[in-house]
KOLMI-964179 format. One line per 2 residues: number of its first residue (from 1); their letters; for each residue x, y, z of C-alpha. Coordinates in steps of 0.02 Angstrom, whole numbers. Example, Ala and Ser with C-alpha at 12.3 -4.5 7.8 and 13.67 -1.06 7.14 Angstrom:
# residues 2
1) as) 615,-225,390 ~ 684,-53,357
END
This chain:
# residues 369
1) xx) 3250,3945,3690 ~ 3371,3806,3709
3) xx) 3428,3746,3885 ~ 3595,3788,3948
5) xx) 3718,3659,3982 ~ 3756,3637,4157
7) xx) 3934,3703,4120 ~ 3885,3875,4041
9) xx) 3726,3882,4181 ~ 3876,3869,4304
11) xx) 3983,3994,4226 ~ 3829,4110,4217
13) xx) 3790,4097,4378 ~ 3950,4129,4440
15) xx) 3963,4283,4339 ~ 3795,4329,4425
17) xx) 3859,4310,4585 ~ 4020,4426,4560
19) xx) 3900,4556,4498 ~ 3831,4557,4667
21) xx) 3962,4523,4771 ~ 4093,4631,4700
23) xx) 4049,4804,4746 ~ 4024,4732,4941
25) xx) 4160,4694,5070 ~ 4254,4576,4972
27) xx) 4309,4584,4810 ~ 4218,4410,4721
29) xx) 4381,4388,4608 ~ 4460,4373,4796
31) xx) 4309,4261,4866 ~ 4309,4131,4740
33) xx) 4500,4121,4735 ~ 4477,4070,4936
35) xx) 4341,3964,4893 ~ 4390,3842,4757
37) xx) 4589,3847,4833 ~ 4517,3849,5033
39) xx) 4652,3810,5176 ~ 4609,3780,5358
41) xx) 4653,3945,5435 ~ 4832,3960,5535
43) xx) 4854,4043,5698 ~ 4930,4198,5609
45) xx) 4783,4230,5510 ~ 4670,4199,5655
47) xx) 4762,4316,5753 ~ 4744,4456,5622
49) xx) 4575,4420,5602 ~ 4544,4454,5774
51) xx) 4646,4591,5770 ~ 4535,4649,5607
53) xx) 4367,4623,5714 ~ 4422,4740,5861
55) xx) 4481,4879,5766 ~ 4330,4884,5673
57) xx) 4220,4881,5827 ~ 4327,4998,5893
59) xx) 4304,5116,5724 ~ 4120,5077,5767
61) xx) 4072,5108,5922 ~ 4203,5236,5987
63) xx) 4198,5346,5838 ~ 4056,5324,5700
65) xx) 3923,5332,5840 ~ 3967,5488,5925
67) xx) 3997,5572,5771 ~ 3862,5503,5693
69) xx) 3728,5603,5849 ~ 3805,5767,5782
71) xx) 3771,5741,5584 ~ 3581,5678,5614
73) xx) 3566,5812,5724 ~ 3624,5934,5603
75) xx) 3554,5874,5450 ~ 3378,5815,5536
77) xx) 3346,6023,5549 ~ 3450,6115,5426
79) xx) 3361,6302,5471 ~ 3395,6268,5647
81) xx) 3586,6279,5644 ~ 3602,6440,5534
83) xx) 3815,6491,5497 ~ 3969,6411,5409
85) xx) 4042,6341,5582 ~ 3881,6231,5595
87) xx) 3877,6180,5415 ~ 4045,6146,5418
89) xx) 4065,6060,5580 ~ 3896,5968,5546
91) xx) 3982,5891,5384 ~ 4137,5851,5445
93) xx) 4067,5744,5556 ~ 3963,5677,5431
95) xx) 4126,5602,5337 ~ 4194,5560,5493
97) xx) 4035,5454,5532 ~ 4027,5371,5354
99) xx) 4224,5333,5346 ~ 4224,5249,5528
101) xx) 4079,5136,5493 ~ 4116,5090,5316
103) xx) 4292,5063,5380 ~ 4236,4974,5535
105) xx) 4108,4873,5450 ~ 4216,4824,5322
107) xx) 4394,4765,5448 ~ 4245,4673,5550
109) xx) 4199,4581,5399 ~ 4366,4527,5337
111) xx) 4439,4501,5507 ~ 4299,4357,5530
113) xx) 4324,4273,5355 ~ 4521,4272,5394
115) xx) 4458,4180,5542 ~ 4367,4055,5417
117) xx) 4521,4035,5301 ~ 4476,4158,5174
119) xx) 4593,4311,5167 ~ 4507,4489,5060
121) xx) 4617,4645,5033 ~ 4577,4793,5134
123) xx) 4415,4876,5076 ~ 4489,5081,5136
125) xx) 4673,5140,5143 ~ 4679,5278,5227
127) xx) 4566,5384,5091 ~ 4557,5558,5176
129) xx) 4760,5558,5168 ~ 4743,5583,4986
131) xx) 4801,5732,4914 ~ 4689,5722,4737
133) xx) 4502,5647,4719 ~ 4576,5539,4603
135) xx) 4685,5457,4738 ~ 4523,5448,4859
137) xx) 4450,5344,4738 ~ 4589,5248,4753
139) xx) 4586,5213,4926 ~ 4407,5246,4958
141) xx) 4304,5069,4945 ~ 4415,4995,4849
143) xx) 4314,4856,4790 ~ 4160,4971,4720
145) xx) 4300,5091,4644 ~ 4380,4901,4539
147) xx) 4190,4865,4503 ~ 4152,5025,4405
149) xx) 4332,5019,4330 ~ 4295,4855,4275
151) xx) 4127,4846,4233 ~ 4092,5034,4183
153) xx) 4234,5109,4130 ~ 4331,5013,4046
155) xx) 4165,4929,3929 ~ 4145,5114,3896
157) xx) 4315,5134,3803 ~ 4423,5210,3964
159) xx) 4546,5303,3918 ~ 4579,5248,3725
161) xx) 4469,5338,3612 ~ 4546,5528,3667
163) xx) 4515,5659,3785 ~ 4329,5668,3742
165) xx) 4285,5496,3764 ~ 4396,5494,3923
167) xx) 4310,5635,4007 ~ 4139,5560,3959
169) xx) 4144,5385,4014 ~ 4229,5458,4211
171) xx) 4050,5568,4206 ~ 3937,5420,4157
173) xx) 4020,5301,4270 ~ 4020,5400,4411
175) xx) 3839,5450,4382 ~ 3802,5274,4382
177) xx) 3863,5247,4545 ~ 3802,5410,4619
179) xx) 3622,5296,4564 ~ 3699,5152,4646
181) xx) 3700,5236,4811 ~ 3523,5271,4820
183) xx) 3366,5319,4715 ~ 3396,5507,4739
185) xx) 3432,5653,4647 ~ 3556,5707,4773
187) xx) 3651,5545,4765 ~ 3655,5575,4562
189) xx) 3727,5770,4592 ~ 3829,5699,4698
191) xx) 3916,5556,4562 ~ 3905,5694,4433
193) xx) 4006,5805,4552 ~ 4132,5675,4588
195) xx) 4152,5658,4391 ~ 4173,5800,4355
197) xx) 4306,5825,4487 ~ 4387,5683,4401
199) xx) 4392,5758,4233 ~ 4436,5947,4315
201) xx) 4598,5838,4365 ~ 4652,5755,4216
203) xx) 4605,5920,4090 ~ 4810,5974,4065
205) xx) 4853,5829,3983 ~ 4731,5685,4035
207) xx) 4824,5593,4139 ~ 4783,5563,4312
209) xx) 4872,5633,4458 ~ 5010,5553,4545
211) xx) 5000,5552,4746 ~ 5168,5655,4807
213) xx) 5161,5652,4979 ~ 5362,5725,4975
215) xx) 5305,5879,4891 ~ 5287,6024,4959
217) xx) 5141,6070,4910 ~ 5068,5900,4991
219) xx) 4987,6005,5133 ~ 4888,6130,5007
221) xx) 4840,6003,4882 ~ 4750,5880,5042
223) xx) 4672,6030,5111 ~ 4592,6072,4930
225) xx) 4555,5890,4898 ~ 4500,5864,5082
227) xx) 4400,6030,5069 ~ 4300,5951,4891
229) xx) 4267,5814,4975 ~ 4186,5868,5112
231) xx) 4060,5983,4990 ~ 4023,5813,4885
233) xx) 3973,5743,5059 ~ 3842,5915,5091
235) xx) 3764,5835,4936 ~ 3751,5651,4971
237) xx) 3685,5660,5158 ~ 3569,5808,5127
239) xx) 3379,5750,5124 ~ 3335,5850,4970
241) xx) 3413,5960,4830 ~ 3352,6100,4927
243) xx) 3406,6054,5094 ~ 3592,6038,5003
245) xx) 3580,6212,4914 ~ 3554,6274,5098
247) xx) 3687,6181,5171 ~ 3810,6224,5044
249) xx) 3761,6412,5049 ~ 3793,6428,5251
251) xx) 3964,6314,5188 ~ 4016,6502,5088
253) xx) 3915,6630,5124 ~ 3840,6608,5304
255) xx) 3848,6695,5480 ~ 3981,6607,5604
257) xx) 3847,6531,5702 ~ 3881,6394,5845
259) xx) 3998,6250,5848 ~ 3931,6076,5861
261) xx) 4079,5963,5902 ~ 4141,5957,6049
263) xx) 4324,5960,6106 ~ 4312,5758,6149
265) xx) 4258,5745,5972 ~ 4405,5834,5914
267) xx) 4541,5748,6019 ~ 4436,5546,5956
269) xx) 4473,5644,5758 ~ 4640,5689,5808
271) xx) 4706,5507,5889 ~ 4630,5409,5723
273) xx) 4729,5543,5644 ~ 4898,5518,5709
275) xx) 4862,5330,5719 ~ 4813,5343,5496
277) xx) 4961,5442,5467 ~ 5085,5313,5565
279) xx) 5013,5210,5502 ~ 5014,5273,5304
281) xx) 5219,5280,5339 ~ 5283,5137,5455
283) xx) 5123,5013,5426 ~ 5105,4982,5608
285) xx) 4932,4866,5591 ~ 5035,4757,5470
287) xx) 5201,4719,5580 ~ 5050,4716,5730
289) xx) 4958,4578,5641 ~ 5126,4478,5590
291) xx) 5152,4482,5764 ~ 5283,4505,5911
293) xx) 5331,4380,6031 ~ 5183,4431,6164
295) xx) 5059,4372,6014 ~ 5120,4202,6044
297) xx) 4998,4162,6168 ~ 4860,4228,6038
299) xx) 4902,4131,5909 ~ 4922,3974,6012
301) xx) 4747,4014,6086 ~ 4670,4030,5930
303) xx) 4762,3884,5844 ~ 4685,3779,5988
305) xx) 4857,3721,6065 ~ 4930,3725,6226
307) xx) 4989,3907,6287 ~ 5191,3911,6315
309) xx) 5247,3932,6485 ~ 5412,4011,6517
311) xx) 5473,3825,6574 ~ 5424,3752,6406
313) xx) 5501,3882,6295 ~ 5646,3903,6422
315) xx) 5678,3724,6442 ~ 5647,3553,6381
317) xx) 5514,3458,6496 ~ 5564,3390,6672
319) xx) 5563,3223,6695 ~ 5443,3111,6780
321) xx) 5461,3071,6969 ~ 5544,2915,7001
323) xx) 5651,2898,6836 ~ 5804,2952,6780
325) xx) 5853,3121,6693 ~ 5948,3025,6554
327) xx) 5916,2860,6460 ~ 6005,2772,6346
329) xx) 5919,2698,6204 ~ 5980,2515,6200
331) xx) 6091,2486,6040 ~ 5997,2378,5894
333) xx) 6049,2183,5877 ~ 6195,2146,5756
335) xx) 6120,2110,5591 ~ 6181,1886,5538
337) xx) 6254,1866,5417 ~ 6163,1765,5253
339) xx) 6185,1730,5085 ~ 6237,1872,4957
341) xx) 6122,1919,4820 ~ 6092,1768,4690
343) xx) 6291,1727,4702 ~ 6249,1619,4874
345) xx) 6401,1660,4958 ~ 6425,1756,5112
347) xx) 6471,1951,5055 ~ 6652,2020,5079
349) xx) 6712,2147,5190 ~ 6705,2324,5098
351) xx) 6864,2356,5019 ~ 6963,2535,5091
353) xx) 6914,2705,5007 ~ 7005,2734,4856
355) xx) 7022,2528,4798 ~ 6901,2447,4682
357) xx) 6835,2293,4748 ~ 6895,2092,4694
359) xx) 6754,2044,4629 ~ 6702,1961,4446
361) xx) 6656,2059,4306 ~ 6485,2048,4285
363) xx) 6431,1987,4459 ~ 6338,2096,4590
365) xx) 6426,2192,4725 ~ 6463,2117,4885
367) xx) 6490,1940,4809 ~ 6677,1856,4814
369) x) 6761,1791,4660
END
């Protein structure tokens, strides 16, 4: 086999490495853009980058790992925690768990490359505020979501070869990346389920829901979508196909049994809430990261320049002991007067506005007749 140029080796490579890197954090079509077109970071971006990191720690520490106690706990011994308030409490807190450190993983990561001069799109918007699975998939890791659209879907045919072909390429790509999950049979139910919940929403007239968070059915059609969700997740985190059978029949058809949150756990769920749905309609982390006037002293810190004092941005600088307040700047000598340009004469006085100057056709300005 021939050797590859260095050129096509490159662009190989390259394609390689967006393989790999697309379905993680960051988007590679983003990466690379930052990387060949790289600026030193401002103060703005280092600000929101810091303002990225914390709110991922915070998504981390203060709410993944307390929920995530209650979903091992729960899933570790299925049989133990017999009922549907158990099942239901144990996978809620399950998609709690998985949502906050995805999330939190994912703001941590882009907050420190902002702080490194490369800027990647938000990886989750808000997903469980969708009101269709097809809009959690839009807002639910959004670079794995472009990846199989790009690199499943649409080399399948999409959405141009008919309703058949539609429906089957949305089961095999989600099947494929129930696989890419994990090497389970449960994570493979699980991206069959999810395709099949696709196609169950585009089977009137193949098109694809529209989110409609003005109708008034909003409230019904989240709760359903909310509800699916949650039973995709008894699949995915349960150990075996048998384990999820169980889970899913104490979901339906179990005994009330015991509740495993408690009310702290429900008031941490409740604030991220409130705080998602703010933010969904005033974007409150966006104006936050722009930010106000108190940010100032952020951005200066980060930017590695002196912090403003209220003298500074009040006032202009005091002087220096011992001199004066004002100075004037002494006025520049007189420029002599020489010889014109090639005419060797001394050049006349500027005529007033509105005449044309004496002069000889022909010969340069400023020179006598």
């Amino acid at each position: 086999m021939a050797a590859l140029d260095p050129a096509r080796r490159q662009l190989l490579l390259l394609r390689e490495l967006e393989l790999a890197i697309y379905p993680s954090a960051a988007g590679a079509h983003e990466f690379f853009r930052d990387l060949y077109g790289w600026r030193t970071p401002t103060g703005e971006g280092r600000q929101g980058g810091i303002l990225l990191v914390a709110l991922g720690l915070t998504k981390k520490m203060a709410l993944a790992d307390p929920l995530a106690q209650i979903a091992d706990a729960y899933f570790a011994s299925v049989g133990a925690h017999p009922g549907w308030i158990p099942a239901w409490s144990g996978v809620f807190a399950f998609g709690m768990q998985v949502y906050f450190d995805f999330s939190g993983y994912s703001d941590m990561a882009i907050g420190m490359a902002r702080l490194f001069g490369f800027h990647f799109p938000l990886n989750f918007r808000r997903p469980y505020l969708a009101d269709s699975i097809t809009e959690y998939w839009r807002r639910w890791h959004v670079t794995l979501s472009r990846w199989l659209r790009d690199y499943l879907y649409i080399p399948l045919g999409g959405n141009r070869r008919g309703r058949l072909i539609l429906y089957r390429n949305l089961i095999i790509t989600m099947l494929i990346g129930g696989f890419w999950h994990g090497a389970g049979w449960n994570r493979v139910l699980w991206g069959g389920y999810q395709g099949l919940l696709l196609v169950a929403e585009r089977l009137p007239d193949g098109k694809a829901p529209q989110y409609r968070p003005r109708s008034p059915l909003f409230p019904l059609r989240w709760l359903v979508a909310f509800g699916l969700t949650l039973v995709g997740y008894a699949i995915f985190r349960a150990p075996s196909l048998a384990d999820a059978g169980t889970v899913l029949r104490q979901m339906f058809t179990g005994a009330p049994g015991a509740q495993l949150l408690k009310p702290w756990h429900w008031g941490l769920v409740a604030l991220a809430l409130i705080a998602a749905v703010f933010e969904e309609r005033h974007e409150w982390f966006d104006r936050l990261e722009r930010g106000p006037q108190w940010a100032g002293a952020l951005r200066s810190l980060t930017s590695g320049s002196r912090l403003p004092t209220p003298d500074s941005t009040l006032s202009p600088p005091a002087p220096a002991s011992g001199t004066a307040r004002c100075r004037t700047l002494p006025r520049p000598p007189p420029a002599r007067a020489g010889p014109g340009p090639r005419c060797g004469r001394r050049p006349r006085r500027l005529p007033a506005p509105g005449r044309s100057p004496n002069r000889r056709p022909g010969s340069p300005p400023g020179c006598a007749r």
